[in-house]
C-alpha positions as CSV (number, residue, x, y, z in Angstrom):
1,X,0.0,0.0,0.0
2,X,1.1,3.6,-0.9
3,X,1.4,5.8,2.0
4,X,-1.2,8.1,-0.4
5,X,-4.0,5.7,0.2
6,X,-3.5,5.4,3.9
7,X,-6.2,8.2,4.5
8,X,-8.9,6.0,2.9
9,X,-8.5,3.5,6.0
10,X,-8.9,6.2,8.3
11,X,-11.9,5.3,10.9
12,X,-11.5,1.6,10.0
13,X,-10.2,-1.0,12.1
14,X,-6.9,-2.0,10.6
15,X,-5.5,-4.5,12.9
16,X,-6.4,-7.3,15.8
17,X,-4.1,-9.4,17.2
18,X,-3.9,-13.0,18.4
19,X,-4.7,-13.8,22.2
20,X,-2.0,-12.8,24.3
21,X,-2.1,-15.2,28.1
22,X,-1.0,-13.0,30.7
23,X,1.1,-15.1,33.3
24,X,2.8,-14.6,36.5
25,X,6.7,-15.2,34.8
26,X,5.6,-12.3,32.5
27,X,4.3,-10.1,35.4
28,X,7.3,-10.8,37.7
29,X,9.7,-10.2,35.0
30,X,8.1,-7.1,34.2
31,X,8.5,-6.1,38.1
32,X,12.0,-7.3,37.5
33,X,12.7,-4.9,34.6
34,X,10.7,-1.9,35.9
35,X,11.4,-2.1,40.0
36,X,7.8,-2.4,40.4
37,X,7.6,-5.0,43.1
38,X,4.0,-3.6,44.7
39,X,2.6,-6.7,46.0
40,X,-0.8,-6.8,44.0
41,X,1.4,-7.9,40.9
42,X,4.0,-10.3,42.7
43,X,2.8,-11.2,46.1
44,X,0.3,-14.3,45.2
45,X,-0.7,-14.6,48.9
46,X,-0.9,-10.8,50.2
47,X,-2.7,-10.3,46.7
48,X,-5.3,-13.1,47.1
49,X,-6.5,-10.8,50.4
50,X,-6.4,-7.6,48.4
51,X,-9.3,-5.8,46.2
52,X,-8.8,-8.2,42.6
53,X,-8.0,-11.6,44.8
54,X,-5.5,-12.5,42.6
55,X,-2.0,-11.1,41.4
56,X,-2.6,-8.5,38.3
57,X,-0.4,-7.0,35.2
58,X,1.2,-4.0,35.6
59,X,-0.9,-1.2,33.2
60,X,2.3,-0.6,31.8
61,X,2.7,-4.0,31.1
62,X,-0.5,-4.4,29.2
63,X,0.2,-1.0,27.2
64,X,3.9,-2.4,26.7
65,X,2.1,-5.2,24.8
66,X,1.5,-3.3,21.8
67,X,5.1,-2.7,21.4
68,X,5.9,-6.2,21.2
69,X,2.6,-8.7,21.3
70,X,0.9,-7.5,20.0
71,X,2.9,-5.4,17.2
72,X,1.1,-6.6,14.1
73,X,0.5,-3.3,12.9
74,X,3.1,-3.6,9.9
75,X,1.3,-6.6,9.0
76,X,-1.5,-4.9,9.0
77,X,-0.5,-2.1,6.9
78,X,2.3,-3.1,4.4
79,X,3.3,0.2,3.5
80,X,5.6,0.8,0.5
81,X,8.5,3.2,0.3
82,X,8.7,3.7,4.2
83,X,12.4,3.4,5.7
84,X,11.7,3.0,9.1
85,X,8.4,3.7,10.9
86,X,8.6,4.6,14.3
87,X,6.6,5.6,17.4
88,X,6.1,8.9,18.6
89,X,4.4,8.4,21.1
90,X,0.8,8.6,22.6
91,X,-1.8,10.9,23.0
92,X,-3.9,9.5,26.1
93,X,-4.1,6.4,27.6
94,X,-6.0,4.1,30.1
95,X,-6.6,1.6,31.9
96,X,-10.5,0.7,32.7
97,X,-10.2,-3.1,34.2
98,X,-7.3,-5.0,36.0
99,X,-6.4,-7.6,34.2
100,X,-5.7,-10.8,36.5
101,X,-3.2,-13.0,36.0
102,X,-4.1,-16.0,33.7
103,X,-6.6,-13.7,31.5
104,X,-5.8,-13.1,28.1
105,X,-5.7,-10.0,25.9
106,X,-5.5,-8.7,22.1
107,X,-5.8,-5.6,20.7
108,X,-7.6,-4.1,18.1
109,X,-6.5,-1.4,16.1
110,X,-8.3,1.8,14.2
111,X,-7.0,4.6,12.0
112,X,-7.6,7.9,13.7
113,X,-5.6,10.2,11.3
114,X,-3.3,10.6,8.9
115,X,-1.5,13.8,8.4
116,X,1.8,14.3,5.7
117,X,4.5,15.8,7.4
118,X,8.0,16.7,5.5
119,X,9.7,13.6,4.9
120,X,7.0,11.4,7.1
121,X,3.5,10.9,7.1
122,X,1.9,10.9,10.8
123,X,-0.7,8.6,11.9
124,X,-2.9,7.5,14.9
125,X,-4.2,4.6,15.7
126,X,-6.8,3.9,18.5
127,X,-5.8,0.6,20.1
128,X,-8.4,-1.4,22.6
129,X,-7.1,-3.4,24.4
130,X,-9.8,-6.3,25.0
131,X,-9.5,-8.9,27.9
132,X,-11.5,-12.5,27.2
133,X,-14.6,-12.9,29.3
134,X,-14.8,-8.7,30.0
135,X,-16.9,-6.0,29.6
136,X,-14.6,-3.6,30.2
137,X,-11.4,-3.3,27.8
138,X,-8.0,-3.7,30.2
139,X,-6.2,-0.9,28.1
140,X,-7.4,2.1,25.4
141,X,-4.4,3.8,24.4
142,X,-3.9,6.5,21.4
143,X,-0.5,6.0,19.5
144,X,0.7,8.1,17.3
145,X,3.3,6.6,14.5
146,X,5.7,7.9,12.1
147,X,6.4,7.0,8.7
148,X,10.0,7.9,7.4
149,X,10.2,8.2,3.5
């Protein structure tokens, strides 16, 4: 796809990923790498007394998902003619639902905007973050992408 026609997907969903099981190695290395030790992610028995009854994810965690994960976004959009595309960031995110361990997540993914910039062209996505068996979504996060000509 030319980076021209991306603006005719705009308002469509572009992407969704495969389930994604969140387990207690992944939380406790994400603790690990982050220094985030609180005991409702890595304490199994304190946690089972607290407010969810079980351990949960880090939000950053599940956000940190679409990074990796759940990163099917270039599959999603095989642009041509673009160098590197990179993130720039994100415009607002949260987190509506805990997400306890053993539950499993994907995202789905819809064009916000597109907008040419010189030697880029800008884009947003909306990504919901969905958790199996829940009303509420576990993530909604804005990201905002750049595509290098």
């Amino acid at each position: 796809m030319q980076l021209s026609e991306l603006g005719q997907l705009v308002g469509q969903e572009v992407a969704v990923s495969d389930w994604v099981e969140v387990t207690q190695d992944r939380i406790n290395l994400f603790a690990d790498a982050t220094g985030d030790h609180q005991f409702i992610h890595v304490d199994e028995a304190k946690a089972a007394q607290g407010p969810f009854g079980t351990t949960v994810a880090h939000g950053f965690l599940t956000l940190s998902l679409l990074a990796g994960e759940f990163r099917n976004l270039g599959g999603a959009l095989p642009l041509s003619g673009v160098r590197v595309l990179l993130n720039y960031g994100l415009n607002r995110v949260r987190f509506p639902a805990p997400v306890p361990v053993g539950s499993r997540l994907r995202s789905h993914s819809v064009l916000q905007a597109v907008e040419p910039g010189e030697g880029y062209v800008q884009f947003t996505i909306l990504n919901t973050i969905e958790m199996e068996g829940s009303d509420k979504p576990a993530c909604i996060a804005e990201g905002v992408f750049r595509a290098y000509l």
